[in-house]
C-alpha positions as CSV (number, residue, x, y, z in Angstrom):
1,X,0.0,0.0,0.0
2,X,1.0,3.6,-0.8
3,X,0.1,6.7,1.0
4,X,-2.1,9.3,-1.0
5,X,-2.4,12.8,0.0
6,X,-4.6,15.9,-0.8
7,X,-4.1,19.4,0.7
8,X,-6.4,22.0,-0.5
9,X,-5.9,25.8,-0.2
10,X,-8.4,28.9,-0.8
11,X,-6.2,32.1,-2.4
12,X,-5.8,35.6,-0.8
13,X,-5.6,36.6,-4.3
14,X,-6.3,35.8,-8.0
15,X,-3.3,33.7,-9.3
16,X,-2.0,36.9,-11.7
17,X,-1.5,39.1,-8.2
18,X,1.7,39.7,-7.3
19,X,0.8,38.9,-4.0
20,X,1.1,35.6,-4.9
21,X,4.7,36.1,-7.2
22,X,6.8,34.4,-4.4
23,X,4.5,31.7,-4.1
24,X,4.4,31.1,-7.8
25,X,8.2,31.2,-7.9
26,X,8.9,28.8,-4.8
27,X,6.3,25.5,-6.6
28,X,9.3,25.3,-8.9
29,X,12.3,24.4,-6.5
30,X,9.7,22.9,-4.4
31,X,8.5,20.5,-6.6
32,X,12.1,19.5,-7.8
33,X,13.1,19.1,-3.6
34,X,9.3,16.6,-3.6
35,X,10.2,14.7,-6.8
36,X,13.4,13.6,-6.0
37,X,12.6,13.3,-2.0
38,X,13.4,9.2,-1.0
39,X,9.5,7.9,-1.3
40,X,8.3,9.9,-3.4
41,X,5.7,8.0,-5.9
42,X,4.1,10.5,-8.2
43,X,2.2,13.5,-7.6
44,X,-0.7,14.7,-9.9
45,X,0.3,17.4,-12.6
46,X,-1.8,19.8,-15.1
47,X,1.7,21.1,-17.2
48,X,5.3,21.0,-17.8
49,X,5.6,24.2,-15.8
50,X,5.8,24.2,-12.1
51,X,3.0,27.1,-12.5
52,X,0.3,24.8,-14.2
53,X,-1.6,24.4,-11.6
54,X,-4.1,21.6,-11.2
55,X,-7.6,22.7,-13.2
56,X,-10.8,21.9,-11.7
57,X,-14.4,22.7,-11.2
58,X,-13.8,23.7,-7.4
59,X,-13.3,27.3,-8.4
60,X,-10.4,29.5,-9.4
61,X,-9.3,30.3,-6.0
62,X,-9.0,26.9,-4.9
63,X,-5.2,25.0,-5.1
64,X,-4.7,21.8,-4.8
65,X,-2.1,19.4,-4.8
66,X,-2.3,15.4,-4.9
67,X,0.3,13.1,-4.4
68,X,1.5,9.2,-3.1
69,X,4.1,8.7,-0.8
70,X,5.4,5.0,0.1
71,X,5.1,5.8,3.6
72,X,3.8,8.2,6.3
73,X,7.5,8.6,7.2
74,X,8.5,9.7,3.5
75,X,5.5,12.1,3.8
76,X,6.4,13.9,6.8
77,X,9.9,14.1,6.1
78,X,9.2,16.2,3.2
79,X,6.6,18.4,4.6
80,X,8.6,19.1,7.5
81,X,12.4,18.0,7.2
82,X,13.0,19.8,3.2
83,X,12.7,23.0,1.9
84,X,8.9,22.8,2.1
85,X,8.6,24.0,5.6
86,X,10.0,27.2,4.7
87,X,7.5,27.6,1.7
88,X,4.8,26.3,4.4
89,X,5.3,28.4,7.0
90,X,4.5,31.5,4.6
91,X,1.2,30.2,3.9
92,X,-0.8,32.7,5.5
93,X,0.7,35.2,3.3
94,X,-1.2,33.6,0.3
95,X,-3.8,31.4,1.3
96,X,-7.0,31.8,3.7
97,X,-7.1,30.6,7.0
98,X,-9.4,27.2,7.0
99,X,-11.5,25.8,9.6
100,X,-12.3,23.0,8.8
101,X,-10.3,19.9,7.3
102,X,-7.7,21.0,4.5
103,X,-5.3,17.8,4.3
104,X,-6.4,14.4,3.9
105,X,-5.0,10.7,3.4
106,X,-5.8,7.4,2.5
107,X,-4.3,4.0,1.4
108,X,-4.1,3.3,-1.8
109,X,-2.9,0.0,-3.6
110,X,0.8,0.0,-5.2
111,X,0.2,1.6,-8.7
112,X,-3.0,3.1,-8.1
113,X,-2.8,7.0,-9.2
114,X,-6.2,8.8,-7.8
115,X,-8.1,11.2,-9.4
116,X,-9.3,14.0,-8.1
117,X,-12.9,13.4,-7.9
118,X,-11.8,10.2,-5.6
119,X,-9.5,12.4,-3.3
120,X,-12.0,15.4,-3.1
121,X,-14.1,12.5,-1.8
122,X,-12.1,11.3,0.8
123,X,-11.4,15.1,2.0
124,X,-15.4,15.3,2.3
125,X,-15.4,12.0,4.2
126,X,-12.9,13.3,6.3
127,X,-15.3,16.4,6.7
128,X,-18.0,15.3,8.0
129,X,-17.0,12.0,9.2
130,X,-13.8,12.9,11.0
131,X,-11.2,10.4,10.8
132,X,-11.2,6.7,10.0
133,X,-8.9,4.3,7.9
134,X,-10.8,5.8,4.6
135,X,-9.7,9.1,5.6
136,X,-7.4,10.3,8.2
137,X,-4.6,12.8,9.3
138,X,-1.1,12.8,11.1
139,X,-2.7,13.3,13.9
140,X,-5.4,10.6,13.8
141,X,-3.4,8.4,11.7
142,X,-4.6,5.0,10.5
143,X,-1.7,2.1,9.1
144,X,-2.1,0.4,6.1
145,X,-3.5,-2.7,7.6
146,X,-6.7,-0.9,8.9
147,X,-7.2,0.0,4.9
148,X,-6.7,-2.9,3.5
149,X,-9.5,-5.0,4.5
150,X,-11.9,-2.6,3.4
151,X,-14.0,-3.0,0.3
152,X,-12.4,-0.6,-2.4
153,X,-8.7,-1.5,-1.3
154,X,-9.6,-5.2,-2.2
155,X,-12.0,-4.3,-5.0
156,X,-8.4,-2.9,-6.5
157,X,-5.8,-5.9,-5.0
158,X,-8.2,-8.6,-7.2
């Protein structure tokens, strides 16, 4: 099983302010730090360009980024052990403040790339479910095992 993640941010600022010019120019170095980070699996992409962000029907001031980690160690070391803290720690300077869930995971079978739709879903779950081995946190984490033995990881596993 592979880790999958989705973070979701709402924008201070239309994506041409330049408010938002330092955040624009960090995804570059930031995504070449992810890429080559040790468990890194694949994260989801619109472009070439660091700047292509991920297009979808959520609305224009809405950022996301997907991605699967082999491990919730791999994860973490990246989020908080690589450049990325730095670029996190400024995130109040572009995004809003949200109250309720913004990151989620969930296992997902080796070789299993989600879409969005299915990790919007799981961020919903999270929502209004709180957390369970479907969808979960770092804080309220769940191992592997726990998602395994439900339905859609074994739908996939046949």
């Amino acid at each position: 099983m592979h880790l999958a993640q989705l973070n979701v941010a709402h924008l201070r600022e239309p994506l041409d302010s330049p408010a938002l010019a330092d955040f624009l120019a960090a995804l570059g170095p930031i995504y070449q730090v992810s890429d080559a980070a040790p468990g890194f699996v694949w994260r989801m992409k619109e472009g070439d360009e660091p700047t292509d962000l991920i297009q979808h029907d959520y609305g224009p001031m809405l950022v996301v980024n997907l991605s699967v980690w082999e491990s919730r160690e791999t994860l973490w070391n990246f989020i908080y052990r690589s450049a990325h803290l730095e670029v996190m720690r400024r995130r109040r300077q572009w995004f809003h403040r949200i109250a309720e869930p913004y990151t989620v995971m969930w296992w997902v079978p080796e070789g299993h790339l989600p879409p969005l739709d299915e990790a919007m879903a799981r961020l919903d779950l999270l929502r209004t479910q709180g957390p369970g081995p479907e969808a979960f946190t770092f804080k309220d984490f769940y191992d592997s095992s726990a998602a395994a033995c439900l339905p859609a990881a074994a739908e996939v596993t046949k």
